[in-house]
PDB file of N, CA, C and O in Angstrom:
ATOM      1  N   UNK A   1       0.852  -1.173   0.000  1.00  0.00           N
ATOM      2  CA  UNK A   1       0.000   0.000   0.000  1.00  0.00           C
ATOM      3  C   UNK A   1       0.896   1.234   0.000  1.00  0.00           C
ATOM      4  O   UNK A   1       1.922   1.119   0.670  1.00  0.00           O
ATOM      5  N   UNK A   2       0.700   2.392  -0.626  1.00  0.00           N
ATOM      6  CA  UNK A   2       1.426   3.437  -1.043  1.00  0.00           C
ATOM      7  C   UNK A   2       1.214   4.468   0.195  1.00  0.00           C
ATOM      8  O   UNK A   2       0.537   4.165   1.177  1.00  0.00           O
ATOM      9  N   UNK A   3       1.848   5.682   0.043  1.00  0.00           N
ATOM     10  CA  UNK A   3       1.547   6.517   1.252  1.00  0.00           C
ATOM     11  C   UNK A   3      -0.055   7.255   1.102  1.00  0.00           C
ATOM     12  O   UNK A   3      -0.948   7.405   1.936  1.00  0.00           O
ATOM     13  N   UNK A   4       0.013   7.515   0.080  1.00  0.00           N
ATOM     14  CA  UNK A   4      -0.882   8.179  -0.905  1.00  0.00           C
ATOM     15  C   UNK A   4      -2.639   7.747  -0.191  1.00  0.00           C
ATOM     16  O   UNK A   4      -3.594   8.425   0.188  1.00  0.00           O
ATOM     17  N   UNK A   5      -2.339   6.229  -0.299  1.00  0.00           N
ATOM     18  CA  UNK A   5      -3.809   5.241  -0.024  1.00  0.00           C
ATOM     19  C   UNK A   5      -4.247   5.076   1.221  1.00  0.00           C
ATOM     20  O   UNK A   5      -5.436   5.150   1.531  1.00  0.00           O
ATOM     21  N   UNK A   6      -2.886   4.737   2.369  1.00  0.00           N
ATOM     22  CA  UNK A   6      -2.808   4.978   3.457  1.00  0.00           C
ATOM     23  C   UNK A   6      -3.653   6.238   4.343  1.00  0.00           C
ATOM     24  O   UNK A   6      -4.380   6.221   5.336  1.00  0.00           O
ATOM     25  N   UNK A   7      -3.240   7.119   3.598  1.00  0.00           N
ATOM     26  CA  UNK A   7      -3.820   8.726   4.056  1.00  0.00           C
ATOM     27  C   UNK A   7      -5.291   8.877   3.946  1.00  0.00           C
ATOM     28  O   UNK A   7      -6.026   9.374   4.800  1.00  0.00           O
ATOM     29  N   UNK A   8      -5.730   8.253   2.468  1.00  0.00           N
ATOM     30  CA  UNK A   8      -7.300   8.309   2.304  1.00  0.00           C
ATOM     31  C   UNK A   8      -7.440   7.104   3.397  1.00  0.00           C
ATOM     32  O   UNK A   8      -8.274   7.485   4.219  1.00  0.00           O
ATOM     33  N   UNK A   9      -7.078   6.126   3.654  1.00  0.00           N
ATOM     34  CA  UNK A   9      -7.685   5.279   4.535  1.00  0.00           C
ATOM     35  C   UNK A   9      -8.091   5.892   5.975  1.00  0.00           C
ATOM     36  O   UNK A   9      -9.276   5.959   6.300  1.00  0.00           O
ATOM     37  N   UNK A  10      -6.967   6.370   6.888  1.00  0.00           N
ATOM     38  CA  UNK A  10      -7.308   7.328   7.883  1.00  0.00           C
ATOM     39  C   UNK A  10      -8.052   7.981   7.927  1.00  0.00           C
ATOM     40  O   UNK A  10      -9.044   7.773   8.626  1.00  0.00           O
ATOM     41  N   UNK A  11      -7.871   9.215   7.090  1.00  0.00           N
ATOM     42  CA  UNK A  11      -8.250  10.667   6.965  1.00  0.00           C
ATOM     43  C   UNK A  11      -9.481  10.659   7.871  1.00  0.00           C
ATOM     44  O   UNK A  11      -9.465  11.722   8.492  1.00  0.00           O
ATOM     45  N   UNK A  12     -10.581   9.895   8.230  1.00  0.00           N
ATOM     46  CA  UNK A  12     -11.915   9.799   9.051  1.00  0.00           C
ATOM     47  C   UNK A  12     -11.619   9.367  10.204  1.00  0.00           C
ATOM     48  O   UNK A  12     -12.523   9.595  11.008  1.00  0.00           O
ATOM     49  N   UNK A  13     -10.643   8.780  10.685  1.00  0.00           N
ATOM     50  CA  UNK A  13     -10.050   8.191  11.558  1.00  0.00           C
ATOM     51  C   UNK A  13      -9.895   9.078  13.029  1.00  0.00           C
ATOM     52  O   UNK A  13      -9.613  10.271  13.133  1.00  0.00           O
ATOM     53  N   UNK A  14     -10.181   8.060  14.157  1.00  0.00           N
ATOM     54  CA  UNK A  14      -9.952   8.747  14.959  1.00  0.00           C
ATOM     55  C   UNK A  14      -7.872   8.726  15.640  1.00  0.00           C
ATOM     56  O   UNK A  14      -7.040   7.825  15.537  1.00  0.00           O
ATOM     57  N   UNK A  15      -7.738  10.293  16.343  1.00  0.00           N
ATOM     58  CA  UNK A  15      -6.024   9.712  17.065  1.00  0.00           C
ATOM     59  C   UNK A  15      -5.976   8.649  17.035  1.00  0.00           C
ATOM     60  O   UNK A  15      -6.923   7.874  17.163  1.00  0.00           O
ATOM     61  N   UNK A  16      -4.449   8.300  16.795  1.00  0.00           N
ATOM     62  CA  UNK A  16      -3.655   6.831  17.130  1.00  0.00           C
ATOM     63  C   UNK A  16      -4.433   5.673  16.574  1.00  0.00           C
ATOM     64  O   UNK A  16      -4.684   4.684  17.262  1.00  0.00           O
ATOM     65  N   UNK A  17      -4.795   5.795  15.387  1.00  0.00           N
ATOM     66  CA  UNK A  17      -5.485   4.486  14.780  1.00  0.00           C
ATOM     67  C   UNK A  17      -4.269   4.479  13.705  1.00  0.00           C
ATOM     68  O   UNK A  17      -3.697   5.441  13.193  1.00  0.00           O
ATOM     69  N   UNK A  18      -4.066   3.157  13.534  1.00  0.00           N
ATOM     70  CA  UNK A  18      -2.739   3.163  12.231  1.00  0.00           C
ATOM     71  C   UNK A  18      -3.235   2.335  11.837  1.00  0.00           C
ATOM     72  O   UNK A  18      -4.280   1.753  12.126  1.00  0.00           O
ATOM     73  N   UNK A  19      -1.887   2.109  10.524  1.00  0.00           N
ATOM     74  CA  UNK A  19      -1.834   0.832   9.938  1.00  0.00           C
ATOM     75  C   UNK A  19      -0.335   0.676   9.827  1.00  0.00           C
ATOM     76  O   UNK A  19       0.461   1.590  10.043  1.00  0.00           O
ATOM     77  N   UNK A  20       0.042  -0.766   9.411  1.00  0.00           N
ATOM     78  CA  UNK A  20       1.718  -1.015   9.194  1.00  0.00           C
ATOM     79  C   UNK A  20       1.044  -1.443   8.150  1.00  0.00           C
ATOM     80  O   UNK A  20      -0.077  -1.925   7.988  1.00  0.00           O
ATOM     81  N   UNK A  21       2.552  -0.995   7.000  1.00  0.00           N
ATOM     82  CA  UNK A  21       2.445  -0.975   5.912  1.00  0.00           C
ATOM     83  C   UNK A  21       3.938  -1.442   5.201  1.00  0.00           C
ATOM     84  O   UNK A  21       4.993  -1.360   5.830  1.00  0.00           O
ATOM     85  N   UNK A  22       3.860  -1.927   3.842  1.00  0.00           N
ATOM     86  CA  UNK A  22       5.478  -1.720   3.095  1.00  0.00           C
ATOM     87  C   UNK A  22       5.026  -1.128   1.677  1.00  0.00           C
ATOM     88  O   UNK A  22       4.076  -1.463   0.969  1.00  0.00           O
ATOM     89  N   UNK A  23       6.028  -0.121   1.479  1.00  0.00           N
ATOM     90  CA  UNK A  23       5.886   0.641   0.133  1.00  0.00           C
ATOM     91  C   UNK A  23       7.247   0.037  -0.272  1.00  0.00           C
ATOM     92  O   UNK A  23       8.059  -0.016   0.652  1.00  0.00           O
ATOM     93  N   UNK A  24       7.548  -0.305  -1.150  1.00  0.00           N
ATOM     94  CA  UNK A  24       8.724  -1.253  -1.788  1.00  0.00           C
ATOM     95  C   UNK A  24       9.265  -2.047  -0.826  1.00  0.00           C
ATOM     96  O   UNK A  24       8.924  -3.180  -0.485  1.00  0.00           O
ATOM     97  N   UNK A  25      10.302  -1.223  -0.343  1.00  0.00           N
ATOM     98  CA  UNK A  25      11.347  -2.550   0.494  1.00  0.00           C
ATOM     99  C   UNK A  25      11.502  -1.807   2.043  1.00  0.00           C
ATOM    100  O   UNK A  25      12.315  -2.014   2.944  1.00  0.00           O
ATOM    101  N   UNK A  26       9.882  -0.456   1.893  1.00  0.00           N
ATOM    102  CA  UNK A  26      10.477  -0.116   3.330  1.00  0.00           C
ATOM    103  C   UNK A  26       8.954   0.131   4.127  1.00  0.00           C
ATOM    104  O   UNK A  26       7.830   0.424   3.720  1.00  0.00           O
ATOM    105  N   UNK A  27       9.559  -0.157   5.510  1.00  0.00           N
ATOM    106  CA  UNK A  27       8.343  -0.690   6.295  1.00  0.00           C
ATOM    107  C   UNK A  27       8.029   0.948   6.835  1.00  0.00           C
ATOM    108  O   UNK A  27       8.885   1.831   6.882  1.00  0.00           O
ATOM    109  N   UNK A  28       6.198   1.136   7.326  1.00  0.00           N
ATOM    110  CA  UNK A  28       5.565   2.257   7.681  1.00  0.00           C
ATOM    111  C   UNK A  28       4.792   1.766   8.585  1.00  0.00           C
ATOM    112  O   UNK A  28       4.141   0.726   8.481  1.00  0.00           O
ATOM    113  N   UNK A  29       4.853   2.812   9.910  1.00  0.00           N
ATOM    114  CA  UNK A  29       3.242   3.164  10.497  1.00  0.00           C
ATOM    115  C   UNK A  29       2.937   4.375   9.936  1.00  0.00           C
ATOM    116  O   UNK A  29       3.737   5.282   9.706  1.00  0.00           O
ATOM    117  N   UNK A  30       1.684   4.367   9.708  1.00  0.00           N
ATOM    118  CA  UNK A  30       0.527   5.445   9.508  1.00  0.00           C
ATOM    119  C   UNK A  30      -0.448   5.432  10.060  1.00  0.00           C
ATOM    120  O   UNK A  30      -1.360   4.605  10.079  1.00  0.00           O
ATOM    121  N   UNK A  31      -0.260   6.673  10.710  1.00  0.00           N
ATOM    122  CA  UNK A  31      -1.163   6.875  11.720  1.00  0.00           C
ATOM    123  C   UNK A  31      -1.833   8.136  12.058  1.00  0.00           C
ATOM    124  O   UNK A  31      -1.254   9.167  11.714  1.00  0.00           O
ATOM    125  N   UNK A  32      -2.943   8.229  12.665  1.00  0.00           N
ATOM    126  CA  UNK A  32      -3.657   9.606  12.932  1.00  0.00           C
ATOM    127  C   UNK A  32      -2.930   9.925  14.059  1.00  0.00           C
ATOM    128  O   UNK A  32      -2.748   9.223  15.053  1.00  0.00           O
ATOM    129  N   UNK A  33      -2.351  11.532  13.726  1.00  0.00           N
ATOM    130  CA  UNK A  33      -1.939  11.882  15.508  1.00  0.00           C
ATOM    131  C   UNK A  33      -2.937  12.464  15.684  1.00  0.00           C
ATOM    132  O   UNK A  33      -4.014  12.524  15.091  1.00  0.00           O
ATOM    133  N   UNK A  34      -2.138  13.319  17.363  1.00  0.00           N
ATOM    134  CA  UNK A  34      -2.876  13.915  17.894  1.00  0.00           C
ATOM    135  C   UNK A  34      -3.396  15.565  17.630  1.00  0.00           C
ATOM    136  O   UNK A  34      -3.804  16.437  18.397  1.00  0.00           O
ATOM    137  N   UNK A  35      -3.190  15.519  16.327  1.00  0.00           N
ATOM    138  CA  UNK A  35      -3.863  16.694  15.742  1.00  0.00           C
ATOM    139  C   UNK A  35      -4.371  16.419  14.333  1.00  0.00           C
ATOM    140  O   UNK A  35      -4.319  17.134  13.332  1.00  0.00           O
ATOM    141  N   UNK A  36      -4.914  15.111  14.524  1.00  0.00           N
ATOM    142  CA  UNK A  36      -5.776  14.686  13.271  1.00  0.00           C
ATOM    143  C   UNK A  36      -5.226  15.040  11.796  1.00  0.00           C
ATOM    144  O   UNK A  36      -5.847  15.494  10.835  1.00  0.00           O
ATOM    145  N   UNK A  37      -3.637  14.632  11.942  1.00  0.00           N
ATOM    146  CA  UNK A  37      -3.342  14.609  10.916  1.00  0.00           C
ATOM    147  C   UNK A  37      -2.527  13.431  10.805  1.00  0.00           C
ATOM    148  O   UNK A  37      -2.096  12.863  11.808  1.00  0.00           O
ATOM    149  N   UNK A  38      -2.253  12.967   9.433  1.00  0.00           N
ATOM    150  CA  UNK A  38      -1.574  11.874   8.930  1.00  0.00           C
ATOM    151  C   UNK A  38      -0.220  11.378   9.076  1.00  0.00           C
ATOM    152  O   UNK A  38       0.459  12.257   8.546  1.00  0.00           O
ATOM    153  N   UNK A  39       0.403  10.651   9.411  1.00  0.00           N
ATOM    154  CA  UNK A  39       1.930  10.734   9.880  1.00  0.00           C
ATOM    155  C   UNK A  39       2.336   9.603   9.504  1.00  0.00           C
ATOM    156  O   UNK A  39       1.759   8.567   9.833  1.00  0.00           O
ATOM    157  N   UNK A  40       3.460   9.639   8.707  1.00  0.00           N
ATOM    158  CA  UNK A  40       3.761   8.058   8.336  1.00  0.00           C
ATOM    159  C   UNK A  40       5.396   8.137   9.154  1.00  0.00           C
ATOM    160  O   UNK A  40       6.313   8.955   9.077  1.00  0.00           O
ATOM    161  N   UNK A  41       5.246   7.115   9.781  1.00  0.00           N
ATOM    162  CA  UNK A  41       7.137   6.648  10.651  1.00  0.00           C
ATOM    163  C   UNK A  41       7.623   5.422   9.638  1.00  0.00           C
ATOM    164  O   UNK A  41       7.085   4.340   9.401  1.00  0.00           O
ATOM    165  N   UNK A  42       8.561   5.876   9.252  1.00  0.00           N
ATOM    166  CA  UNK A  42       9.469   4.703   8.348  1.00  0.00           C
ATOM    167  C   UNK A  42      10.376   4.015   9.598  1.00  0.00           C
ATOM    168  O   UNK A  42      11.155   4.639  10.318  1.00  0.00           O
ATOM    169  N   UNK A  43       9.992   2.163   9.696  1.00  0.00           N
ATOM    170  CA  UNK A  43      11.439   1.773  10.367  1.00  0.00           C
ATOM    171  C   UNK A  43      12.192   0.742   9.648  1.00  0.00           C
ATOM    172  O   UNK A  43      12.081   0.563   8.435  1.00  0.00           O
ATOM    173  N   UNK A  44      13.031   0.006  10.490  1.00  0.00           N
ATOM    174  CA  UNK A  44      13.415  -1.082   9.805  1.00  0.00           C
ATOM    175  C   UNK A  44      13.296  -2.188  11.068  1.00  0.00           C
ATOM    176  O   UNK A  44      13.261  -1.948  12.275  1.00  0.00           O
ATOM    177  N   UNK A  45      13.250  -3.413  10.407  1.00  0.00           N
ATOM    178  CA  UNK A  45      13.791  -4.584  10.927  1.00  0.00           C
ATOM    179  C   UNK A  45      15.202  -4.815  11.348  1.00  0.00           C
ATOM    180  O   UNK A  45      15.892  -5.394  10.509  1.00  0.00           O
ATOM    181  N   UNK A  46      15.913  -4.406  12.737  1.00  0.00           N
ATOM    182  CA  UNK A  46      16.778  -4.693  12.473  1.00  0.00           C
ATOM    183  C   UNK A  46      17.270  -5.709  12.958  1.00  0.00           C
ATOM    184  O   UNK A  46      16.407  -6.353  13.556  1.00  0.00           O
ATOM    185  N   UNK A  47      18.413  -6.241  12.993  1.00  0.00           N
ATOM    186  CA  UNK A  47      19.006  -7.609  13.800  1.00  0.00           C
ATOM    187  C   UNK A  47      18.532  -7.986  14.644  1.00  0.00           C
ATOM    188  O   UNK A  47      18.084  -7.083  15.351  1.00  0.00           O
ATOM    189  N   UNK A  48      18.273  -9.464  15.197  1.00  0.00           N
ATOM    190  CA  UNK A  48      17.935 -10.281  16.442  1.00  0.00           C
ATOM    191  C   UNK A  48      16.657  -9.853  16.515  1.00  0.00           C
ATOM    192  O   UNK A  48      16.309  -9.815  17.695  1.00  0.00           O
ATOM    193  N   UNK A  49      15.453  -9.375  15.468  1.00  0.00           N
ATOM    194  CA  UNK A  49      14.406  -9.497  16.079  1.00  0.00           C
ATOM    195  C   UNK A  49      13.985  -7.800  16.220  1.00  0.00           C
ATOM    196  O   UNK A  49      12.854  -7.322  16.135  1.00  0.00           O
ATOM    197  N   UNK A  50      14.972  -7.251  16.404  1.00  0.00           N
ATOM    198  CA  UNK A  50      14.858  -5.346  16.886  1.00  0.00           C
ATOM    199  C   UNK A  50      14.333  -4.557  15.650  1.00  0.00           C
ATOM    200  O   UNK A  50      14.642  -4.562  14.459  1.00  0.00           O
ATOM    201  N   UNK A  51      13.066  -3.614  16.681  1.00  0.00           N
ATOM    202  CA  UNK A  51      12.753  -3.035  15.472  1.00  0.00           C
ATOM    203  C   UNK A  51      12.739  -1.673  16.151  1.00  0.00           C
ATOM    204  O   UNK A  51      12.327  -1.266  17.237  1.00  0.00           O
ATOM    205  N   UNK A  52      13.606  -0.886  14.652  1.00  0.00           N
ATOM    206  CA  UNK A  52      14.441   0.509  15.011  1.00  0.00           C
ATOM    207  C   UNK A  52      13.896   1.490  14.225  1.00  0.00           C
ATOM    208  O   UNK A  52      13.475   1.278  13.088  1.00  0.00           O
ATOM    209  N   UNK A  53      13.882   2.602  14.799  1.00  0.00           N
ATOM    210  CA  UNK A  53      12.843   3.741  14.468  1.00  0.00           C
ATOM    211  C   UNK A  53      14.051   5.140  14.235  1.00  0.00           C
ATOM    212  O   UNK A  53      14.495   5.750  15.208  1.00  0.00           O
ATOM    213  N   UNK A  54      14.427   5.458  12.872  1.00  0.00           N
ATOM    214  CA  UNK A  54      15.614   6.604  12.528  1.00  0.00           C
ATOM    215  C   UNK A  54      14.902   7.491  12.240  1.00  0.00           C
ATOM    216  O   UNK A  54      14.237   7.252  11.232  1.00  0.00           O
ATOM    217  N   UNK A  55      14.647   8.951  12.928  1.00  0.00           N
ATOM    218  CA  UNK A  55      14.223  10.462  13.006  1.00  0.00           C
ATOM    219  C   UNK A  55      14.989  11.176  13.693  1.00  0.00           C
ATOM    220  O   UNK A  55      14.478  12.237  14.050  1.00  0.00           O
ATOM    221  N   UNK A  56      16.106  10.982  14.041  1.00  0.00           N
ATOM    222  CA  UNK A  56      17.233  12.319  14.659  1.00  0.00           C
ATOM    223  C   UNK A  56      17.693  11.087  15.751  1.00  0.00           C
ATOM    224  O   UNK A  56      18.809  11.204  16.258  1.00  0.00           O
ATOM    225  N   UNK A  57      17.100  10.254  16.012  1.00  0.00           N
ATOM    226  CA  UNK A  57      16.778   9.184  17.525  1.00  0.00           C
ATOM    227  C   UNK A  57      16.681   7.866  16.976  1.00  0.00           C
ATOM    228  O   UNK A  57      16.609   7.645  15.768  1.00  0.00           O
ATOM    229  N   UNK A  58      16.679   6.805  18.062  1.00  0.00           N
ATOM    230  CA  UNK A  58      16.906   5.367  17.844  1.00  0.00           C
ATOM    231  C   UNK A  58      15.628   4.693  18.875  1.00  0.00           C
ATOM    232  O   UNK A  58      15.723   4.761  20.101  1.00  0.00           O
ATOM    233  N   UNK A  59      14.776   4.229  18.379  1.00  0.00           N
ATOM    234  CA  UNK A  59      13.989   3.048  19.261  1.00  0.00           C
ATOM    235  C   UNK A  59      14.621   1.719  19.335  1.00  0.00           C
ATOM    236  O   UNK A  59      14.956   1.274  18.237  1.00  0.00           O
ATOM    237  N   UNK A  60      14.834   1.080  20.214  1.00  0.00           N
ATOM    238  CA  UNK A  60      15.358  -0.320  20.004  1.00  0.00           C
ATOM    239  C   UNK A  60      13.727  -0.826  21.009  1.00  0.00           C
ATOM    240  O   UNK A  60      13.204  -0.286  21.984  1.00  0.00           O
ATOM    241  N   UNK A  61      13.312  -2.138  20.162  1.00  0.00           N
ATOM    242  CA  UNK A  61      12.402  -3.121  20.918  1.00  0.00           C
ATOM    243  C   UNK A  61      12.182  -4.222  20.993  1.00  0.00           C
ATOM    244  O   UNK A  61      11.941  -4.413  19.801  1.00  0.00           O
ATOM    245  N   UNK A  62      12.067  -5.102  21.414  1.00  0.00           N
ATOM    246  CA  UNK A  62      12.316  -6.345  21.369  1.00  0.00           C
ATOM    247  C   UNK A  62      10.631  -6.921  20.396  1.00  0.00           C
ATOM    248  O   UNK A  62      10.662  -7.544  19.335  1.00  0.00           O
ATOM    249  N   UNK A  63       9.464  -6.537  21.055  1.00  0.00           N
ATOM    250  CA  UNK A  63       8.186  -6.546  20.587  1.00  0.00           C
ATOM    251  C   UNK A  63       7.825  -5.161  19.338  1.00  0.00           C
ATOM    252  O   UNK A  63       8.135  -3.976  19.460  1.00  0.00           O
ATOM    253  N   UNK A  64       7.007  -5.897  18.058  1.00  0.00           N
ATOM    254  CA  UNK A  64       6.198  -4.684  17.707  1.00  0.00           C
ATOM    255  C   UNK A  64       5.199  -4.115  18.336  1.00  0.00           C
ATOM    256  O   UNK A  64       4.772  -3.059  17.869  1.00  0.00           O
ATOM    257  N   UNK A  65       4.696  -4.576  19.331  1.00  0.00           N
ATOM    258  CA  UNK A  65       3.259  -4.226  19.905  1.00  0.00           C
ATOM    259  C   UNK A  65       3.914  -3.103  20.909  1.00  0.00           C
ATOM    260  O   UNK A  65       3.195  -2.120  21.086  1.00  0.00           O
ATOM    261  N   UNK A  66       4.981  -3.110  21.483  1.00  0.00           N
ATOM    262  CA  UNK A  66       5.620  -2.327  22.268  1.00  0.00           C
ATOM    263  C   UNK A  66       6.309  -0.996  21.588  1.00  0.00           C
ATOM    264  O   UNK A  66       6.278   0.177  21.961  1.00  0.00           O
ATOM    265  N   UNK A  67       6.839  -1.509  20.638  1.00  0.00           N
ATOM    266  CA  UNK A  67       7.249  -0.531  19.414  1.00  0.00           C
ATOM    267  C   UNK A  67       6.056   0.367  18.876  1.00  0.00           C
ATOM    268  O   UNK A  67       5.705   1.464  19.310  1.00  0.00           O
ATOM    269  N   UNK A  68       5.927   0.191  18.624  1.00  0.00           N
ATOM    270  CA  UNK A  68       3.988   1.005  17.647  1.00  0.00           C
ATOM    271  C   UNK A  68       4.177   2.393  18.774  1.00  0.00           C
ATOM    272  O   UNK A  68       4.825   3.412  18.534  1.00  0.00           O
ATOM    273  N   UNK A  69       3.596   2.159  19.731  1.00  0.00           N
ATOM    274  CA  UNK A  69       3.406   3.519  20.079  1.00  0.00           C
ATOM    275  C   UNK A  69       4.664   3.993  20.527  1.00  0.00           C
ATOM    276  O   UNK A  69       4.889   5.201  20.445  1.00  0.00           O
ATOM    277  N   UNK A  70       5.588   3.159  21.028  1.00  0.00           N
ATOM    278  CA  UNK A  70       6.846   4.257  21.452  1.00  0.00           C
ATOM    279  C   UNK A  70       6.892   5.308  19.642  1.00  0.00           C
ATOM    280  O   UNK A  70       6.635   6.508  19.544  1.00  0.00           O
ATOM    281  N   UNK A  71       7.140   4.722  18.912  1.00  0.00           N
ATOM    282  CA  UNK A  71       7.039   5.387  17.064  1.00  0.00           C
ATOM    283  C   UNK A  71       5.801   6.802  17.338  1.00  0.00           C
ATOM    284  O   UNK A  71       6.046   7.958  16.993  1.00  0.00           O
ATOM    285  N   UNK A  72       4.699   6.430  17.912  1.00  0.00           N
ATOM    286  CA  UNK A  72       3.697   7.177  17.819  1.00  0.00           C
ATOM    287  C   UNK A  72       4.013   8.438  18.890  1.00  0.00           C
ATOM    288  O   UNK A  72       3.463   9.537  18.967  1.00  0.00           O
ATOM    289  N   UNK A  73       4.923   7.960  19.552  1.00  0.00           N
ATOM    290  CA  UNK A  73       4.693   8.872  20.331  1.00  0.00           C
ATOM    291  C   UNK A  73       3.225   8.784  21.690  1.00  0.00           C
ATOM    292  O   UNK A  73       2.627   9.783  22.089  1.00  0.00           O
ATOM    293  N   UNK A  74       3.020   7.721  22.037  1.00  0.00           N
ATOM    294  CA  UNK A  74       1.679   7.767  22.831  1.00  0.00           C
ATOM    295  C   UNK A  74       1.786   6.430  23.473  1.00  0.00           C
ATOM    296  O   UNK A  74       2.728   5.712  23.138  1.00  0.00           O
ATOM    297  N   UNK A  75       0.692   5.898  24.603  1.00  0.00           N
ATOM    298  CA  UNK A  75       0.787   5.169  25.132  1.00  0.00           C
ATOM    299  C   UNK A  75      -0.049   3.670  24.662  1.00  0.00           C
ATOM    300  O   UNK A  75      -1.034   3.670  23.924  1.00  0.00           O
ATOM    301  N   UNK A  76       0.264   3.049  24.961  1.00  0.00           N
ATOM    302  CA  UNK A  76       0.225   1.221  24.487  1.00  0.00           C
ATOM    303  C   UNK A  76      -1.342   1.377  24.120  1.00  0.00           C
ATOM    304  O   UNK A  76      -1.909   0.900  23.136  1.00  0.00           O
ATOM    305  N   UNK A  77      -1.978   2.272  25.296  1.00  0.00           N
ATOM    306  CA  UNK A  77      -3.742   1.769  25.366  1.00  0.00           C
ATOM    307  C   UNK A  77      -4.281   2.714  24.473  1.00  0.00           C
ATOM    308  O   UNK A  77      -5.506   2.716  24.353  1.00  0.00           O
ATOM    309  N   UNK A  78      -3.706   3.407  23.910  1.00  0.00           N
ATOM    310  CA  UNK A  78      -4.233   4.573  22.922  1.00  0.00           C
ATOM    311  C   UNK A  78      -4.290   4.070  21.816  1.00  0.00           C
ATOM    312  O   UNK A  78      -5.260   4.258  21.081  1.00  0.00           O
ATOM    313  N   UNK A  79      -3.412   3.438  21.527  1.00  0.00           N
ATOM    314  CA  UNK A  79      -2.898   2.696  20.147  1.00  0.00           C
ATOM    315  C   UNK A  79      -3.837   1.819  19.466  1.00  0.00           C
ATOM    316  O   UNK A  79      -3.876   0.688  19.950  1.00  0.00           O
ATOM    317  N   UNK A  80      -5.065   2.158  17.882  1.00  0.00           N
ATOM    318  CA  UNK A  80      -5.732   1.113  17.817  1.00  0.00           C
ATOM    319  C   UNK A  80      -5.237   1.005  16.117  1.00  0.00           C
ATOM    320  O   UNK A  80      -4.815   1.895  15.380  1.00  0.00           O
ATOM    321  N   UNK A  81      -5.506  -0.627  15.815  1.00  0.00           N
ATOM    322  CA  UNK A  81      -5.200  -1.183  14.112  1.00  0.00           C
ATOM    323  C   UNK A  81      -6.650  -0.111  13.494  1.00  0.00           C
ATOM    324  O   UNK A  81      -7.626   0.417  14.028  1.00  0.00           O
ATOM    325  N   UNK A  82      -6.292  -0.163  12.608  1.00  0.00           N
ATOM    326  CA  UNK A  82      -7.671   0.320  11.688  1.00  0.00           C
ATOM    327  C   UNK A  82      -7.790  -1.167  10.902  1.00  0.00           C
ATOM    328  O   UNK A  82      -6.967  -1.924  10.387  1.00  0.00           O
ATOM    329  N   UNK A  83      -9.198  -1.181  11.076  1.00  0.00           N
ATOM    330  CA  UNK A  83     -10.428  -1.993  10.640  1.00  0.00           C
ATOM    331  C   UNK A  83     -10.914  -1.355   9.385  1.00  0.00           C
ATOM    332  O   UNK A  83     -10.893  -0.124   9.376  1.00  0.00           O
ATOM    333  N   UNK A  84     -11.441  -2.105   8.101  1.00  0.00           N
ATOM    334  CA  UNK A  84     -12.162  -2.240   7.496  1.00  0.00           C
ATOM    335  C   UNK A  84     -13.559  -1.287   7.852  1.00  0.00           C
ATOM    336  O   UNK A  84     -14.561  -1.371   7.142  1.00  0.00           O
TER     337      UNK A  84
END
């Protein structure tokens, strides 16, 4: 899914609803922040399982479910998948 499609998918969406996504060979959350706008975080997969988040800063996590919102910026219980 492109960034493009992603955005119309949200756009009605309430905060912190995402989706994970890959646009070629690189992985995305997109997500509604907290000013109802669109935000896509590029990370990678990195070694042993770690998934790392590059914007000036480094997330290291052992879990994606733990990862997601540290990326978002917000807390675990805020955090929802978007549904159909």
């Amino acid at each position: 899914m492109d960034l493009i499609t992603s955005e119309k998918l949200l756009e009605n969406e309430s905060p912190y609803v995402y989706i994970l996504h890959q646009v070629d060979h690189q992985l995305y959350i997109s997500y509604v922040n907290k000013k109802n706008t669109v935000y896509h975080v590029a990370f990678i997969l990195g070694s042993q399982g770690k998934h790392i988040y590059r914007n000036g800063w480094v997330i290291t996590s052992d879990e994606l479910e733990d990862f997601i919102p540290l990326a978002m910026h917000t807390t675990k219980d805020s955090c929802q998948p978007f549904h159909h």
